[in-house]
C-alpha positions as CSV (number, residue, x, y, z in Angstrom):
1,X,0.0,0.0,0.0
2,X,1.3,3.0,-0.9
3,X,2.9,5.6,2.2
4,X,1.2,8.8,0.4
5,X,-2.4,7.3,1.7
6,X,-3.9,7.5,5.3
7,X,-3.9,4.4,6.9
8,X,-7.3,2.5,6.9
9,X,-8.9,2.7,10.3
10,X,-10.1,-1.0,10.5
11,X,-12.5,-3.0,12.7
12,X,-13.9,-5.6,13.9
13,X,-17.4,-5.0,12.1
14,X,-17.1,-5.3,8.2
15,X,-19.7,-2.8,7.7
16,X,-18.6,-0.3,10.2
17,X,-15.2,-0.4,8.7
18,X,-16.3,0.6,5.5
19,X,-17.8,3.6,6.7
20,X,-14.6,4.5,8.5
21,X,-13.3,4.7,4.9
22,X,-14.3,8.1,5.2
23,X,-13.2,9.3,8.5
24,X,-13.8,13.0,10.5
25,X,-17.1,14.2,8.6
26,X,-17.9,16.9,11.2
27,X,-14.3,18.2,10.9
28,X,-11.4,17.7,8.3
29,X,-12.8,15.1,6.4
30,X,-10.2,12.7,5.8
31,X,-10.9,10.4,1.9
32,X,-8.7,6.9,3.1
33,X,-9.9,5.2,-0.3
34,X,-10.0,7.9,-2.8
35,X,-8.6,6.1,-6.1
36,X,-10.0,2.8,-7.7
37,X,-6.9,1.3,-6.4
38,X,-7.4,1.9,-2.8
39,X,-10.8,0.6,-2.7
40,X,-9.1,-2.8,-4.1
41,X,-6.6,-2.4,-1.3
42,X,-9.2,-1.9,1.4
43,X,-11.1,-4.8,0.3
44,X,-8.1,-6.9,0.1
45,X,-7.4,-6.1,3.6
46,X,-10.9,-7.3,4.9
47,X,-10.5,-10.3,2.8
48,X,-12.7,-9.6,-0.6
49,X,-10.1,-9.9,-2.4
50,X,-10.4,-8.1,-6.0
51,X,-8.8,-7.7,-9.4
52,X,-9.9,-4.0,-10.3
53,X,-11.8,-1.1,-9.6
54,X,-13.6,1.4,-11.8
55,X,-14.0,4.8,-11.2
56,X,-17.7,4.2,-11.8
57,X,-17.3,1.2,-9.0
58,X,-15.4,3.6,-6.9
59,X,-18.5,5.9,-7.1
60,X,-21.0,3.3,-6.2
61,X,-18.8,1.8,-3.3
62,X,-19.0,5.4,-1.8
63,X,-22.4,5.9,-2.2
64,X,-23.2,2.5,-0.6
65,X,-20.4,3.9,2.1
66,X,-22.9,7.3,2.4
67,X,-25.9,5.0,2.8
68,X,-24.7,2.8,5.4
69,X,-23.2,5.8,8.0
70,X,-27.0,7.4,7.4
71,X,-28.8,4.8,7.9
72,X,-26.7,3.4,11.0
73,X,-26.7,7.2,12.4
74,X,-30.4,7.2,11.8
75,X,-30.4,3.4,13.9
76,X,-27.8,4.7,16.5
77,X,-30.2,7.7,17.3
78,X,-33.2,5.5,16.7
79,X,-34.8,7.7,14.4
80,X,-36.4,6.2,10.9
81,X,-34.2,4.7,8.3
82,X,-33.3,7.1,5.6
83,X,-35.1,5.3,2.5
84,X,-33.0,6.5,-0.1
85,X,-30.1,5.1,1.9
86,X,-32.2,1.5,2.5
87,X,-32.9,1.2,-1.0
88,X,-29.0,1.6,-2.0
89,X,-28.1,-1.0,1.1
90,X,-30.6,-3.3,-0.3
91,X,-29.9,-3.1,-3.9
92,X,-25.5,-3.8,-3.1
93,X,-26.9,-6.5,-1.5
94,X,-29.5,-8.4,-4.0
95,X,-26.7,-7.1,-6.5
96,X,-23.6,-9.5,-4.6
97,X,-22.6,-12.7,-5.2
98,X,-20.8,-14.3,-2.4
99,X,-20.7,-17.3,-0.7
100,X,-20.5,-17.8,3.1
101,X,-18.0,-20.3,4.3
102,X,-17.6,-22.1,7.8
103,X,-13.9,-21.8,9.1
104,X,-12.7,-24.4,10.7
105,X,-12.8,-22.3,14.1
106,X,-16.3,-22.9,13.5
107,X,-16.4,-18.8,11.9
108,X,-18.5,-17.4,9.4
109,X,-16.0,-15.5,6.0
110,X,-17.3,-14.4,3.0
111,X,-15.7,-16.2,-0.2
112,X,-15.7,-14.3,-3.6
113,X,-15.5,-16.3,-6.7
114,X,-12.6,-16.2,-9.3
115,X,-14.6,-14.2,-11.3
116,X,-15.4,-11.5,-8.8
117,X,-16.0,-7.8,-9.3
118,X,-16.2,-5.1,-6.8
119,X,-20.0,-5.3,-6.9
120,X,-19.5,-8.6,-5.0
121,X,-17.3,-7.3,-2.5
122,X,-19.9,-4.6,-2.2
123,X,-23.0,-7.1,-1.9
124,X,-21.2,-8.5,1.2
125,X,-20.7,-5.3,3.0
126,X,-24.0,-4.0,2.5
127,X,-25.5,-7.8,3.6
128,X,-23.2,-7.5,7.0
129,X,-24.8,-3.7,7.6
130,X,-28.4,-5.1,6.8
131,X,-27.1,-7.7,9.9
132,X,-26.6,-5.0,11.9
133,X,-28.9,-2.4,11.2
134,X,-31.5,-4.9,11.8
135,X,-30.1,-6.1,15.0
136,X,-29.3,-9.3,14.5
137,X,-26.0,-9.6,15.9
138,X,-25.3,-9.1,19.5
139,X,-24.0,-5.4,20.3
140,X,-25.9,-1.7,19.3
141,X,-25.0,0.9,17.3
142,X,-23.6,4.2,18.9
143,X,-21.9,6.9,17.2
144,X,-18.2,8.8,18.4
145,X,-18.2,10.5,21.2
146,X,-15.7,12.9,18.8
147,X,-17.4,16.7,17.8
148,X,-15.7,16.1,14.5
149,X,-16.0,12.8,13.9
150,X,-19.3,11.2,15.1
151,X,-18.8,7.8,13.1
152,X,-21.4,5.1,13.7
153,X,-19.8,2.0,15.1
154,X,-21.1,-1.6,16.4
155,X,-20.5,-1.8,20.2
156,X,-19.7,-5.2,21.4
157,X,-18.2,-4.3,24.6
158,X,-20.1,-6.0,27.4
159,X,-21.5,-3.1,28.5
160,X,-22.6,-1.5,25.5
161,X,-21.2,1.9,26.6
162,X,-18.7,2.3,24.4
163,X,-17.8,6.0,23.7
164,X,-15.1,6.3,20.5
165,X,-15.1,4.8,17.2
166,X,-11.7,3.8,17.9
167,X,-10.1,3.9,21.3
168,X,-6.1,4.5,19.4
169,X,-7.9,7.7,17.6
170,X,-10.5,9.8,18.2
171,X,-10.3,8.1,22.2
172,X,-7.1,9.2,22.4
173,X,-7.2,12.6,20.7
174,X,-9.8,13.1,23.6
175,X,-8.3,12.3,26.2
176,X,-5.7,14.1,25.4
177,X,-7.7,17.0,25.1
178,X,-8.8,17.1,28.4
179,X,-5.6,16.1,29.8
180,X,-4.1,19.6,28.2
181,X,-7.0,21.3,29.1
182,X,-6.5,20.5,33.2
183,X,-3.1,21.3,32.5
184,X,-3.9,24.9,31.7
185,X,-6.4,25.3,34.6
186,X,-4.3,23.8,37.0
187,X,-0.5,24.7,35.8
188,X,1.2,23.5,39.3
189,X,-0.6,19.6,38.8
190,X,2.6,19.3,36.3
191,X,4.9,19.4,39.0
């Protein structure tokens, strides 16, 4: 992967991850897949594996990116489900084909074909937000604690209070915050 790039900020939730693709919406938005070849990267990474990217593809991956952060804001916040944003979910989705395959630890993975195209990749995303979305998995959706990032996430800590998208980045960035921020009230606390 090439150095000029922004690291991806992966996951643990497939879906999730994907929005992160796009990461500090409410401040300097920061693109992490914003060539073709990126997006073949990023699926690489997360194990939908891919020969090439169109720009046209590119587009569609971020619009299904757009669609899943509304529509699991809109969850997160329990208000109703942006239809325009279902409709694109549901559409990657009846579009995919993917197969899923039992590990031998017993785990669900998602297995492209030879033939496979981003579209597939896509289809699999959009079915793991649908999984989510809908609640089917153990853990609820929350968005970042972060004023300039507010990124939906799946929380499976065990008690569901998770506050950051990502403990290593926007926790961090926080606390650190707030740890400069005492250091100006109380300057002798240094000593």
């Amino acid at each position: 992967m090439c150095a000029a790039f922004p690291d991806f900020r992966l996951g643990n939730v497939l879906a999730t991850s994907f929005t992160g693709t796009l990461s500090e919406r409410h401040g300097t938005a920061v693109e992490r897949v914003p060539t073709p070849q990126r997006l073949v990267d990023w699926l690489a990474v997360n194990g939908l594996a891919v020969d090439s990217c169109t720009p046209a593809q590119l587009d569609l991956a971020r619009e299904l990116r757009e669609s899943i952060h509304a529509a699991a804001t809109a969850a997160a916040v329990q208000d109703p489900l942006p239809a325009s944003a279902v409709q694109v979910i549901n559409d990657c989705s009846a579009q995919g084909r993917a197969a899923a395959i039992l590990t031998p630890e017993g785990k669900r993975r998602w297995q492209l074909g030879s033939a496979s195209c981003v579209e597939d990749a896509l289809g699999v995303i959009a079915a793991d937000a649908i999984s989510i979305i809908a609640g089917e998995r153990d853990g609820r959706l929350a968005l970042c604690a972060s004023p300039t990032c507010q990124a939906a996430f799946f929380d499976t800590s065990q008690s569901r209070t998770r506050k950051w998208c990502d403990m290593n980045t926007c926790g961090n960035r926080q606390k650190k915050a707030r740890f400069h921020a005492n250091q100006r009230r109380n300057p002798r606390s240094a000593e």
